[in-house]
C-alpha positions as a Markdown table, in Angstrom:
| # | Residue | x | y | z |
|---|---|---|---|---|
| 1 | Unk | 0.0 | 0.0 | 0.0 |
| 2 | Unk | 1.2 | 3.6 | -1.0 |
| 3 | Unk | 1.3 | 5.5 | 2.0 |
| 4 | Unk | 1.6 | 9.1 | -0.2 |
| 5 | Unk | -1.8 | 8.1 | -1.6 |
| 6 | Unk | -3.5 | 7.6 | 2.0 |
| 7 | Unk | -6.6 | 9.9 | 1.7 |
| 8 | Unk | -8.2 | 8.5 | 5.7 |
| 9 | Unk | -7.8 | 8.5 | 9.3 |
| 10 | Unk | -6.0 | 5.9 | 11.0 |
| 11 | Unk | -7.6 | 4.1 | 14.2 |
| 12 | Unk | -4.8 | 5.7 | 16.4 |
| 13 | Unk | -5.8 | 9.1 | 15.0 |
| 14 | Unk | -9.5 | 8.8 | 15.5 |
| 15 | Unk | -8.7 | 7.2 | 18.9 |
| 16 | Unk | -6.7 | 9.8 | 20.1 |
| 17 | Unk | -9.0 | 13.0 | 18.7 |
| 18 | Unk | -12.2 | 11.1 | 20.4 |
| 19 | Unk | -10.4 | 11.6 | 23.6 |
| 20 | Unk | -9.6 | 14.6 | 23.5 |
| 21 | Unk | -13.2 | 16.0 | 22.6 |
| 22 | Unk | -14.9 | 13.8 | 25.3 |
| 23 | Unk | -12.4 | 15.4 | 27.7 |
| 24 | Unk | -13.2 | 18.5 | 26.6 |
| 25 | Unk | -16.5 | 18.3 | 26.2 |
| 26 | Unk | -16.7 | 17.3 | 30.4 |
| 27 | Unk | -15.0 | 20.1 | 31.1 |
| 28 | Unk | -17.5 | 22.4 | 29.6 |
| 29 | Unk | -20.4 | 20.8 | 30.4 |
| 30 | Unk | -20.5 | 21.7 | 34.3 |
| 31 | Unk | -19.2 | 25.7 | 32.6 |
| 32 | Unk | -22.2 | 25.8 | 30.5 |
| 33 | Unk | -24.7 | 24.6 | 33.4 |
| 34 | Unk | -23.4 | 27.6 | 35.5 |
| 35 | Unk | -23.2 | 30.3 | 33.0 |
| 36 | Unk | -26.8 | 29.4 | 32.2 |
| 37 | Unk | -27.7 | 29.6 | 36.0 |
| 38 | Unk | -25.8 | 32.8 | 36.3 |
| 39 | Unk | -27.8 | 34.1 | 33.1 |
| 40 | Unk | -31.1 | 33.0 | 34.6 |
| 41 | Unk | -30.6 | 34.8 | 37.6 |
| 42 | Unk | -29.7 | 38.4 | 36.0 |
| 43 | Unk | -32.7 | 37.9 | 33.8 |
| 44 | Unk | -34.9 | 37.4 | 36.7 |
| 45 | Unk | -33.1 | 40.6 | 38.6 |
| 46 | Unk | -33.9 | 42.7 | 35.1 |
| 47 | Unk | -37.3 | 41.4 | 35.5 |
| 48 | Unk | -37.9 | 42.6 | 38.9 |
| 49 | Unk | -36.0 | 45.8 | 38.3 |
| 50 | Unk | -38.4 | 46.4 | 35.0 |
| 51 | Unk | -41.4 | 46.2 | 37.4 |
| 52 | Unk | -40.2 | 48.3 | 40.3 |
| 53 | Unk | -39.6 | 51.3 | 37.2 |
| 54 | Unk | -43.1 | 50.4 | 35.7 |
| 55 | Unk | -44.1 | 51.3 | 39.1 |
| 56 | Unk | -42.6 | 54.4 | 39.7 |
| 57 | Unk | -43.2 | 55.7 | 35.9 |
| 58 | Unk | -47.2 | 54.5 | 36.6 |
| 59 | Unk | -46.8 | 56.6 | 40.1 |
| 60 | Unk | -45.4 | 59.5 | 38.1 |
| 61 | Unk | -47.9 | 59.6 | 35.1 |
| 62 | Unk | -51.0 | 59.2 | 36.3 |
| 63 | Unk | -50.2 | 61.2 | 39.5 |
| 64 | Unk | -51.5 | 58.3 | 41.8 |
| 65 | Unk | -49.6 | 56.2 | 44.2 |
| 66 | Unk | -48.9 | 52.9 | 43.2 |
| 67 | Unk | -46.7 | 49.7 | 44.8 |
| 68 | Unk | -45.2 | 46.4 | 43.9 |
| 69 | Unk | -46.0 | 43.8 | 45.9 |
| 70 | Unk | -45.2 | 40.0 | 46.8 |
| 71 | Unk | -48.3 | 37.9 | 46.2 |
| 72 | Unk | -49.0 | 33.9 | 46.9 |
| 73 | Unk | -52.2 | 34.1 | 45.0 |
| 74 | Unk | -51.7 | 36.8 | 42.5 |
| 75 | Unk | -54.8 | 38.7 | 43.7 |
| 76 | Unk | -54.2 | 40.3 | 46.7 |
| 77 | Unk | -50.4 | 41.5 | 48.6 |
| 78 | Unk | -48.8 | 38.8 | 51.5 |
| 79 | Unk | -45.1 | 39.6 | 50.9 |
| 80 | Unk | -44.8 | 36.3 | 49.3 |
| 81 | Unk | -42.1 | 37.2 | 46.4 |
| 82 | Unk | -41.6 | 33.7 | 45.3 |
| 83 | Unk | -44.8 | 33.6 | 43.5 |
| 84 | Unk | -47.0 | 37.5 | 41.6 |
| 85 | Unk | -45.1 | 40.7 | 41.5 |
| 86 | Unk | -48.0 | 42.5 | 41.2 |
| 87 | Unk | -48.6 | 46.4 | 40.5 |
| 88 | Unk | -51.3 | 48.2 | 42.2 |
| 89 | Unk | -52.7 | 51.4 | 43.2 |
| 90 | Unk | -52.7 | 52.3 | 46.8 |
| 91 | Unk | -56.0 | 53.1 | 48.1 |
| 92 | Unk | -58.8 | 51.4 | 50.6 |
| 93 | Unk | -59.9 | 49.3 | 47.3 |
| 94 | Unk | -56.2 | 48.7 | 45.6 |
| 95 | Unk | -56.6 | 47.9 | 41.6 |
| 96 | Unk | -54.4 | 46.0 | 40.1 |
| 97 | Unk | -52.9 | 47.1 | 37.3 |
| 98 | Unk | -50.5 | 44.3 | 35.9 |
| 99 | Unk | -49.8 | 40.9 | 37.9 |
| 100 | Unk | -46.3 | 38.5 | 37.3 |
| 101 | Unk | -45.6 | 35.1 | 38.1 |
| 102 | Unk | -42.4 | 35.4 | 39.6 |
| 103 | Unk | -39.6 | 33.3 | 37.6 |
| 104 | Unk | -37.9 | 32.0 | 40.8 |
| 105 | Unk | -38.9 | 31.8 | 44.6 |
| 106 | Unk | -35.6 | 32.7 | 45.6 |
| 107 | Unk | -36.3 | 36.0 | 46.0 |
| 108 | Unk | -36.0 | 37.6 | 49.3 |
| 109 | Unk | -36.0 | 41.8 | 50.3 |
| 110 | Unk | -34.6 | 43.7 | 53.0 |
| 111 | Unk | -35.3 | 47.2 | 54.0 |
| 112 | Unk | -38.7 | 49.3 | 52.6 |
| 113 | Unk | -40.3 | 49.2 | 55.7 |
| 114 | Unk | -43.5 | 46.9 | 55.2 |
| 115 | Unk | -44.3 | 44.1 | 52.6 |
| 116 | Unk | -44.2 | 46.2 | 49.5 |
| 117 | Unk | -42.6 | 49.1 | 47.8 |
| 118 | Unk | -44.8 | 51.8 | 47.1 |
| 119 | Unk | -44.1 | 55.4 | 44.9 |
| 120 | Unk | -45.3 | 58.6 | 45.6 |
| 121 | Unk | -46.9 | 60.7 | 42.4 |
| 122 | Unk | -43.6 | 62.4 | 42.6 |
| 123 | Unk | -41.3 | 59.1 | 42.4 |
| 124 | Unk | -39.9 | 58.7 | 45.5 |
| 125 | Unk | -40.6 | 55.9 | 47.4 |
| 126 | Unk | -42.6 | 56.1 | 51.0 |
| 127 | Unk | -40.0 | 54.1 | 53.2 |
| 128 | Unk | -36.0 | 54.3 | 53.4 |
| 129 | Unk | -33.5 | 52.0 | 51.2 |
| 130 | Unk | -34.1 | 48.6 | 50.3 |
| 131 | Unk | -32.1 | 45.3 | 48.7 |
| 132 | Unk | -34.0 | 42.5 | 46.7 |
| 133 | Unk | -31.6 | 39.5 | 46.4 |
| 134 | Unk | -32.1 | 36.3 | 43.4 |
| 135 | Unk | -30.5 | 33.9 | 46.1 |
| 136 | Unk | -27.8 | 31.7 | 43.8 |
| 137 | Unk | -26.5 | 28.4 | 45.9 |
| 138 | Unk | -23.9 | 28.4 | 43.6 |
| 139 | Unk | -21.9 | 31.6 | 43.3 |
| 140 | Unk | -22.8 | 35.2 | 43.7 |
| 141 | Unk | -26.3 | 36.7 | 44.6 |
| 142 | Unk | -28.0 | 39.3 | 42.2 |
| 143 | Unk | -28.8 | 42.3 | 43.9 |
| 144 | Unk | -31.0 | 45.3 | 43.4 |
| 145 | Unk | -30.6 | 48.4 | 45.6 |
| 146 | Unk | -33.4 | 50.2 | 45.5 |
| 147 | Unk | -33.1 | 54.1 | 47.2 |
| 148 | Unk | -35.5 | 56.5 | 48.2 |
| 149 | Unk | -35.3 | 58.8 | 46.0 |
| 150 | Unk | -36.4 | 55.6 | 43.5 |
| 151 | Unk | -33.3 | 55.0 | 41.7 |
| 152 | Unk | -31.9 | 51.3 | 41.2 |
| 153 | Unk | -29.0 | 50.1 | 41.0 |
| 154 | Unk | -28.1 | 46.7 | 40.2 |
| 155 | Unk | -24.9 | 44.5 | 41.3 |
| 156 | Unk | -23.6 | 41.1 | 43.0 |
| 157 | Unk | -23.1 | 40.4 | 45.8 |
| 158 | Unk | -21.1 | 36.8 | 47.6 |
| 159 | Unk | -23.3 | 37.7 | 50.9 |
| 160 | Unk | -27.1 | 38.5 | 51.5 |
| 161 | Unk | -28.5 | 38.7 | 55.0 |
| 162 | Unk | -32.0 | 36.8 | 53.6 |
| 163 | Unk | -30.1 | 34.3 | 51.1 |
């Protein structure tokens, strides 16, 4: 056999490249499962962060108070953020103006002052600071800091008092 003609793979070669990719490929498999963890996490923080400024901009243009709230049954505020982010006006008979199932229950708060955040028509909010936290068992919490004048700002964090 001419070895100059030799146009294939010998089993040695295909041996040696299938070990290498299945090597590889269980390195990057436990990567991938984080970086997709980490990248639900920061879309559930941009979530929440989208609602709490739909909230203040609905406080600011129709010149009404109006709060986001944890709900278990998507009807009516308990502080349960694990299940509706709802958006309401405050009043004696509170309307709800847009309801959310929650992506993740590992949401926890600290700070506000009560069981919601509420905006004045002017856009500041009625209590002092507050922290949201996506709780992450794996790496670094998302965090939204939330101040009274109603601006956000969002970060990570390796510590959370609620996580």
């Amino acid at each position: 056999m001419n070895r100059d003609q030799q146009k294939a793979f010998n089993l040695v070669e295909l041996l040696v490249t299938l070990t290498l990719l299945g090597i590889l490929i269980s390195l990057a498999v436990p990567a991938f499962g984080r970086f997709q963890e980490s990248k639900r996490l920061e879309s559930t923080r941009d979530l929440l962060a989208s609602h709490i400024q739909q909230t203040r901009a609905r406080a600011v243009t129709l010149g009404r108070s109006h709060e986001l709230c944890g709900s278990s049954d998507g009807e009516a505020c308990d502080g349960d953020w694990g299940g509706f982010w709802l958006i309401t006006t405050v009043g004696p008979e509170p309307i709800v103006m847009h309801q959310q199932a929650a992506p993740t229950r590992d949401v926890c708060r600290v700070g506000f002052g009560n069981e919601s955040v509420r905006f004045h028509p002017n856009g500041t909010s009625w209590m002092s600071n507050g922290t949201f936290s996506i709780c992450n068992p794996n790496g670094p919490h998302q965090q939204l800091v939330l101040n009274r004048q109603g601006r956000l700002k969002l970060g990570t964090s390796h510590n959370s008092t609620c996580c």
